[in-house]
C-alpha positions in Angstrom: -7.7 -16.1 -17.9 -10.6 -13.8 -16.9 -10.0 -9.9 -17.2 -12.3 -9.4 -14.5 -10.9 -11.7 -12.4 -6.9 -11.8 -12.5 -6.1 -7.9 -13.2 -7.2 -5.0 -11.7 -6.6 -1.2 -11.3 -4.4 -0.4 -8.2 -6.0 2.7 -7.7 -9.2 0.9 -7.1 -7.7 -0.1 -3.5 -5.9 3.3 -2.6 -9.5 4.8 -3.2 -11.8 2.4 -1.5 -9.0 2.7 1.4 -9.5 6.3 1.6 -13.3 5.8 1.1 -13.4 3.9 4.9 -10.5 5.9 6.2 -12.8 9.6 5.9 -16.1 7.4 6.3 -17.6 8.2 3.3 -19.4 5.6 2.8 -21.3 6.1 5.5 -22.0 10.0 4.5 -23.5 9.1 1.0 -26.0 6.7 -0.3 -24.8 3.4 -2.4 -26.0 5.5 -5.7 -23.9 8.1 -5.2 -20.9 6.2 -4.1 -21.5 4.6 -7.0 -21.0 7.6 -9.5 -18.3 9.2 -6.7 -16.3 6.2 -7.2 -16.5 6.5 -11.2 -15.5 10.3 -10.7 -12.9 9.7 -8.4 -11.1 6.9 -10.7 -11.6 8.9 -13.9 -9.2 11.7 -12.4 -6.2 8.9 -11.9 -4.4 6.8 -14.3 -4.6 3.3 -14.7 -2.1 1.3 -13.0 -2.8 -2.2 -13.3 -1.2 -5.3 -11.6 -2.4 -9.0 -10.8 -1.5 -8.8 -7.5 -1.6 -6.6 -4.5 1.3 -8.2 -2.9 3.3 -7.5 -5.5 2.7 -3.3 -5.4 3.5 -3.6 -1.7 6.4 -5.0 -2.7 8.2 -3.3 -5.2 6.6 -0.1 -5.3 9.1 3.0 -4.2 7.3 4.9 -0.7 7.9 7.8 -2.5 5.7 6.7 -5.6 3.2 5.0 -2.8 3.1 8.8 -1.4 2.6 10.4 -4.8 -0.5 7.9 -5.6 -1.9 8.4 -2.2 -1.7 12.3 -2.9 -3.4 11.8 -6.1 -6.2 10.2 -4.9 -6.8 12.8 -2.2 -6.8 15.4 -4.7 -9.5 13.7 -7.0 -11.5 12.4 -3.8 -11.6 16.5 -3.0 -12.8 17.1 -6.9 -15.3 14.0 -6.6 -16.7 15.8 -3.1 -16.9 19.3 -4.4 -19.0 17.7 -7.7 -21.8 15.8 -5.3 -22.0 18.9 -3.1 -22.9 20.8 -6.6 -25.3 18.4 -7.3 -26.8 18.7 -3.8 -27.1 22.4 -4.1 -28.4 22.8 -7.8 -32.3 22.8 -8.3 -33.5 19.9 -10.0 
């Protein structure tokens, strides 16, 4: 088995969804996605699962909704810290 390579953090894909659904991608360089990204996933928990297919499955909408609504809320934080970075003299 390889870590790396047969688990991984379901929120990972709820945020890089929501990454391409408000194009931010496209807004900020691959740096600062980078470090957005880290910010973004160190607001959630952990939820790991071997298989995507598997979450759509058996997870509850309501619990879908809840995640969904979590990551918004930490995408908001992760904005509001690069926009402080932006504005704060180096």
């Amino acid at each position: 088995m390889k870590l790396h390579d047969d688990v991984h953090n379901y929120y990972e894909k709820i945020v890089l969804d929501k990454i391409v659904e408000h194009n931010l991608h496209d807004k900020y360089s691959e740096d600062v996605m980078a470090d957005f990204c880290c910010t973004v996933l160190n607001q959630l928990p952990a939820r790991y699962i071997r298989n995507d297919v598997d979450m759509a499955f058996y997870l509850p909408q309501r619990e879908r909704i809840i995640m969904e609504q979590q990551v918004d809320k930490a995408i908001k934080f992760a904005s509001e810290q690069v926009a402080k970075k932006k504005t704060t003299p180096q």
